[in-house]
VOTORRO-698795 format. One record per residue (C-alpha): residue in three letters; x, y, z. Coordinates in steps of 0.1 Angstrom, whole numbers, padded with zeros to 4 digits, always signed. Example, Ala and Ser with C-alpha at 12.3 -4.5 7.8 and 13.67 -1.06 7.14 Angstrom:
<recs>
ALA+0123-0045+0078
SER+0137-0011+0071
</recs>
This chain:
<recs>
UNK+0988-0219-0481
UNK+1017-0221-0505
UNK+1028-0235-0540
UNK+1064-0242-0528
UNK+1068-0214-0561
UNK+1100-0197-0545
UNK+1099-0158-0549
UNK+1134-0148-0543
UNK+1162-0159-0521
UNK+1163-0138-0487
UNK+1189-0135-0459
UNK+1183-0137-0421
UNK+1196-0103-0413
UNK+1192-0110-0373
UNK+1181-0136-0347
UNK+1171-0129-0309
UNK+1172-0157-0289
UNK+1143-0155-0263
UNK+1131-0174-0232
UNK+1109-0202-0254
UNK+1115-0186-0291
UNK+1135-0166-0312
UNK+1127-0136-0332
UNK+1140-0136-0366
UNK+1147-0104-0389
UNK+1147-0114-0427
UNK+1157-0095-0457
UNK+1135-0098-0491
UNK+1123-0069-0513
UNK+1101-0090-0528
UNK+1079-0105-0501
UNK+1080-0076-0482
UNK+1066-0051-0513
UNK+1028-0058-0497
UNK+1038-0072-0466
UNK+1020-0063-0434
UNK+1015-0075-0401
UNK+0998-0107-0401
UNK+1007-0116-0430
UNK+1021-0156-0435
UNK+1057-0156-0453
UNK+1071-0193-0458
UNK+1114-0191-0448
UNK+1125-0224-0460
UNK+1092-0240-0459
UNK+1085-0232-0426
UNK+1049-0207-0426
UNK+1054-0177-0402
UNK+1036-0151-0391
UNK+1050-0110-0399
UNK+1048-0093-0370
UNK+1070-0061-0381
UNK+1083-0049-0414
UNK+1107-0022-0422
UNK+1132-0010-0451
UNK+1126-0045-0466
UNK+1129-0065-0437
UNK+1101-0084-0421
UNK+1107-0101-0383
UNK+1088-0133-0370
UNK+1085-0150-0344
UNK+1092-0181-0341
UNK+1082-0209-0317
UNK+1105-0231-0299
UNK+1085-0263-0314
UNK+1093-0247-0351
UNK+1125-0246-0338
UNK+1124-0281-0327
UNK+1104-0295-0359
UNK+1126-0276-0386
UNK+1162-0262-0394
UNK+1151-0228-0388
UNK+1170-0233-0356
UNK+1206-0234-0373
UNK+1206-0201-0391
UNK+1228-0172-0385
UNK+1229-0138-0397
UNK+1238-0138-0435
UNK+1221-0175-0438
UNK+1202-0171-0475
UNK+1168-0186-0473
UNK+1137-0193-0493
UNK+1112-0172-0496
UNK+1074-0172-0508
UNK+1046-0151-0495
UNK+1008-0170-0493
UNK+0991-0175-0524
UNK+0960-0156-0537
UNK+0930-0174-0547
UNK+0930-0160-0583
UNK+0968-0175-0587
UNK+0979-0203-0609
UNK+0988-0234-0586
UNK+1027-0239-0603
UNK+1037-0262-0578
UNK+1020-0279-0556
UNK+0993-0274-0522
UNK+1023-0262-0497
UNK+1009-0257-0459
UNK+1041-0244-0447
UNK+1038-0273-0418
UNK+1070-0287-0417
UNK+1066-0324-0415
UNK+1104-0333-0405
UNK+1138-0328-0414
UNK+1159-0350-0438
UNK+1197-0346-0450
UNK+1216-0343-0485
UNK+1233-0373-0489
UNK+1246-0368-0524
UNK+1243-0349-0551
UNK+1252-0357-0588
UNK+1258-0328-0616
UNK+1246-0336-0649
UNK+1251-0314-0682
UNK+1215-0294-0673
UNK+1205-0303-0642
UNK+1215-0317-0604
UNK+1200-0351-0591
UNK+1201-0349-0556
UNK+1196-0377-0526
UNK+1178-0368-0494
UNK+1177-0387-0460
UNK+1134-0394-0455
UNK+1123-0402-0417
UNK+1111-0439-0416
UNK+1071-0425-0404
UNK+1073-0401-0434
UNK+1085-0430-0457
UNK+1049-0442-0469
UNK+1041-0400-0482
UNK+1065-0402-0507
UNK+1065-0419-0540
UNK+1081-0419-0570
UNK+1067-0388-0594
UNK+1054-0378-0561
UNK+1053-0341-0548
UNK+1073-0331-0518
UNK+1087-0298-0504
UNK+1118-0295-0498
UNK+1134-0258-0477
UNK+1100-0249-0489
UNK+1108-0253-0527
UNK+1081-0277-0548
UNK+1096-0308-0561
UNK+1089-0338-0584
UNK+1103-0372-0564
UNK+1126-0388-0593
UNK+1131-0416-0570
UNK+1122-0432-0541
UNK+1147-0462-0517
UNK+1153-0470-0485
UNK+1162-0441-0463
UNK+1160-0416-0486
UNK+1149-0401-0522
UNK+1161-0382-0548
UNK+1150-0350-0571
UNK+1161-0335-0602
UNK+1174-0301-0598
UNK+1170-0278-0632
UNK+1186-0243-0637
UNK+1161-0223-0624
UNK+1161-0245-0588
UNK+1196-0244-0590
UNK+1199-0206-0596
UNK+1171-0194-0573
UNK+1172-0215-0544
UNK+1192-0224-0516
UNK+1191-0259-0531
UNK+1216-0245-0555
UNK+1240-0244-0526
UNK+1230-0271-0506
UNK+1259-0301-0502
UNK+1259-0334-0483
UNK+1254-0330-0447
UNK+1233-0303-0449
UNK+1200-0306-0435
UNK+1163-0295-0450
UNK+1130-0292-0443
UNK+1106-0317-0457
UNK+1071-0313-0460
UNK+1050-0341-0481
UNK+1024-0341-0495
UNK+0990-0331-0480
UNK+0965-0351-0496
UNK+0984-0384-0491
UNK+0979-0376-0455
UNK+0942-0370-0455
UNK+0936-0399-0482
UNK+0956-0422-0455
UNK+0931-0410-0426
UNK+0901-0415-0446
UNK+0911-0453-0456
UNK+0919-0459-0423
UNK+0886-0450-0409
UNK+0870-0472-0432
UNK+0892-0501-0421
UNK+0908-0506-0452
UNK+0942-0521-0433
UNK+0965-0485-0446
UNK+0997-0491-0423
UNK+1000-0471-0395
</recs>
């Protein structure tokens, strides 16, 4: 589990293509300080599993349905990336319960600057339109957001220094895709009305 709390920005040093995967090399001093094999490290959201680290530089592997569910699949060496190792249990929660399950993708369709801040638009896949509401929680390339706004086709966040600065959000423009991952307890609240036949749409 994550908090969508992003520890530093890494970069994908290498990626090996394989039959039904790829294996991907990332750079981060910080995640990789206690890394060892086993270990879950969220890149952009996306939860994988360390299964080598060396000099600073962890590899995963990566599954050709992660590849299919998430943007993982259109980085290159030198592509910067979020990055935030699992939580502890004796952890404040900053942000909010991440899985690292990538729920789909979405695109930037605008983005606004403002004197502090960024208020960025973001495509939202019709059957993940009824998880996301206004002052709402949703991950976005990993990174723990507030929804500022919710329409049709899309919602927007607020972007403050630190996201800005920190992120890749910072360098995110229109056409770029991102990994969305809403919110887990909508899911399971949804599931639980449902069994109870209390009519929650489909």
């Amino acid at each position: 589990m994550f908090t969508g709390i992003v520890e530093e920005l890494g970069e994908v040093v290498a990626i090996e293509p394989l039959a039904d995967s790829a294996r991907l090399s990332v750079r981060g001093e910080i995640v990789t300080a206690d890394a060892v094999h086993g270990a879950s490290i969220a890149v952009n959201g996306v939860c994988l599993t360390v299964v080598g680290v060396a000099d600073g530089v962890f590899t995963a592997d990566v599954m050709k349905e992660t590849l299919d569910r998430s943007c993982l699949g259109v980085l290159v060496p030198g592509s910067r990336v979020n990055l935030e190792r699992a939580v502890r249990v004796d952890q404040r929660l900053g942000g909010h319960i991440v899985q690292g399950h990538v729920d789909g993708t979405g695109v930037v369709l605008s983005r606004e600057p403002a004197q502090h801040w960024d208020v960025v638009r973001i495509s939202l896949p019709a059957e993940l339109d009824r998880y996301v509401v206004e002052k709402g929680s949703i991950a976005v390339d990993g990174v723990s957001l507030t929804v500022a706004g919710v329409d049709t086709g899309g919602f927007a966040v607020s972007l403050i220094p630190t996201t800005l600065e920190m992120t890749t959000l910072g360098r995110k423009q229109p056409g770029d895709p991102v990994n969305l991952e809403v919110d887990i307890l909508a899911k399971h609240v949804e599931k639980l009305l449902g069994a109870h036949g209390l009519g929650v749409r489909p």
